[in-house]
Each structure stands twice: as C-alpha cells, then as structure tokens.
N, C-alpha and C positions, 0 to 999 in steps of 0.2 A: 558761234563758230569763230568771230572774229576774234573775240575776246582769251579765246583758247589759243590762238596763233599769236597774238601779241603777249600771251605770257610765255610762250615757248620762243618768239623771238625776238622778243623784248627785252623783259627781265629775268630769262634766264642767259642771255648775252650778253647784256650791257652790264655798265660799271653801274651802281647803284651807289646813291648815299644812306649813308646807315648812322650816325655820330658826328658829333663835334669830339675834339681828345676831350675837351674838360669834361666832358659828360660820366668819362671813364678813367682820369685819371691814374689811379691806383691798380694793381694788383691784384684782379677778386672781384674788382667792379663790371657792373654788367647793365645794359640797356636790351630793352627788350623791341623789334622793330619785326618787316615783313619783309622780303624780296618777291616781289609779287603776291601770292598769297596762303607760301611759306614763312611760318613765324621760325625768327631767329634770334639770337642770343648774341649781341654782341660785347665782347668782354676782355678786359685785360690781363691774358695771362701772366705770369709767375716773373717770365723771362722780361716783360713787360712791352711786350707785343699784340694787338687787337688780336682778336678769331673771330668769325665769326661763323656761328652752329648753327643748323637746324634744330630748332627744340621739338626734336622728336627722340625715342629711343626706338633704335632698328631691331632690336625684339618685338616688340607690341606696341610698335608705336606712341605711346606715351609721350605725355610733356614730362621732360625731365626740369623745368622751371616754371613757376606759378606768377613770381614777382613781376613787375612793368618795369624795377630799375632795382636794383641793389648792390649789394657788396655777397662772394660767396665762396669760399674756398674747391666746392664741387656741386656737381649741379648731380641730385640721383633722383632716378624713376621708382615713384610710390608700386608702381605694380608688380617688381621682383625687388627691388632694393638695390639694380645696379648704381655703381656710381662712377661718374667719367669728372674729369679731372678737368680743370681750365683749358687744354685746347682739345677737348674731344674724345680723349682716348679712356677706354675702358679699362676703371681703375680698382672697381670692386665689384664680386659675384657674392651674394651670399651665396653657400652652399656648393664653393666651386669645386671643394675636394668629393663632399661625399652624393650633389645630385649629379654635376657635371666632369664624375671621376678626373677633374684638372685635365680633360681632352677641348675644353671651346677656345677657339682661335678669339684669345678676346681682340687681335686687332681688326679681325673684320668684324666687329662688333661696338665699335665707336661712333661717337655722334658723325653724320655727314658735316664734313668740314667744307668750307667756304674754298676753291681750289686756291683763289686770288682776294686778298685783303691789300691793299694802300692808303695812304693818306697823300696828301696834298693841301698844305697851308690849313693843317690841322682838322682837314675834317677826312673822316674815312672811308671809304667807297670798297665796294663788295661786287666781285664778277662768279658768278656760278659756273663761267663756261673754264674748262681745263686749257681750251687753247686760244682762251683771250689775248690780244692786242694789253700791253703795258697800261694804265690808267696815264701814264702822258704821256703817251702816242694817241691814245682814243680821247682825251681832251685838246690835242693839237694846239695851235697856237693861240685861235682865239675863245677855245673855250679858259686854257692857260692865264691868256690874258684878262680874261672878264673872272677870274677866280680870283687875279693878285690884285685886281682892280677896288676889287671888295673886301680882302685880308687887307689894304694896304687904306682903308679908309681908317683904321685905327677905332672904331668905335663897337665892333663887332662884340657883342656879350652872348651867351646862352641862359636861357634862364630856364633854372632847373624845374624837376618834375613835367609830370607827363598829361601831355593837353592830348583829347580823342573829339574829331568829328564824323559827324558820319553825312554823307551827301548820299541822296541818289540820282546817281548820274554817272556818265560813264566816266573812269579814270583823269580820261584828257583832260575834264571839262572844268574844273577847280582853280586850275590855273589863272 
C-alpha cells in the first residue's frame, strides 16, 4: 500500500531524471528508462528537442519500442502497424481508409506524452504531473547549487551503453 502511494506521489509528481544530452545527442536517438514503473522512451525529436513517451501504444497497449538505446526515425506497434512519430503523435494507420472509413481521431490516439520535459546543465528531468512546479523552482537554490557544483567539476563523462541491476529491497534503499 505504501509503495502504491509513493508511486502516485512520488513519481508521478516529481521531476525525475531520465538522460544525460550526450546520451541522445542527435535526432532519432532514444534511451529507454522508467518513471516509476512506467517504461519510457526518451528521445530526441526532429526539432531537436528531448520527449519523453510512455512506450506503450493506447490501442492495445503494446510496446511500440523493443531497443534499451538506439537511433529511430518512428517508433510502431507490432500489433496493428500504427506508427507514431518522434514526439508521439499518431502518424500511420494501416488500413485507415478502408477498416477505419478515415473517421479515428488519430490525435487522441498518440503515445502519452511527458506533460513536462527540462534539462538543466545538461541532464534531463521528466515531471508526469500537468500542473508541476518549473524543474528550477522544484530544484531551488540548493539543489541548483549542488547540480553546478558537480557540472562545474569539469570531469563529468557518460559512459555509454546500458548497465541493469536488480536489488531486492525497497526503492529508498540502494542509495
């Protein structure tokens, strides 16, 4: 029970981190992460702006991505062939003319989008809630300050590819 409250007031509230930029660099690139214990997509679309998706598709639920990191021009769901477009939106139906007579609202039919994406000194933070606090208001001064304190040590690298542990224990406790 506790566990279900702190993901409803946890991390679907708070700012999350989700990426370094270099992780996403480009265009098409995408890193595969969690906000709580929704898997998401986070990626750089077109305009060259982060998104970040729930990889699910709101038809059948479907993972419309399989990879842990890559590069991808549209992410589509193996179980009807939709395909949605780098930030979410629903960009192909098979069969729209002649099963869905061209009547489906494909915009209520896009991946759930992230409401709230930012960065700050290059890493990106994800808020699920629509009427979050700004990421530097909810960082305040001394989270601010212990973020530049660490960008400004000048040795910070990412090192690529994807490391998974698994702990049992509660969330808190890793730390």
């Amino acid at each position: 029970d506790i566990y279900q409250l702190e993901l409803e007031r946890i991390f679907a509230r708070a700012w999350n981190f989700m990426a370094h930029d270099s992780m996403i660099p480009n265009p098409g690139d995408f890193f595969m992460t969690f906000i709580g214990e929704d898997r998401v997509i986070v990626v750089r679309d077109n305009e060259g702006n982060p998104q970040v998706l729930v990889n699910s598709c709101r038809h059948r639920g479907n993972a419309v991505c399989r990879a842990e990191e890559g590069h991808a021009s549209s992410f589509m769901c193996t179980y009807h062939g939709w395909t949605f477009d780098l930030q979410g939106k629903l960009v192909g139906v098979p069969g729209f003319k002649e099963v869905y007579h061209e009547e489906l609202d494909r915009e209520n039919w896009g991946l759930i989008k992230c409401p709230n994406v930012e960065s700050y000194g290059g890493l990106i933070f994800a808020n699920m809630d629509p009427d979050a606090v700004g990421l530097y208001e909810y960082l305040g001064a001394g989270g601010r300050f212990g973020m530049d304190m660490m960008a400004d040590q000048g040795n910070m690298q990412i090192v690529g590819g994807v490391m998974k542990w698994t702990m049992n224990c509660n969330w808190k406790f890793p730390s």
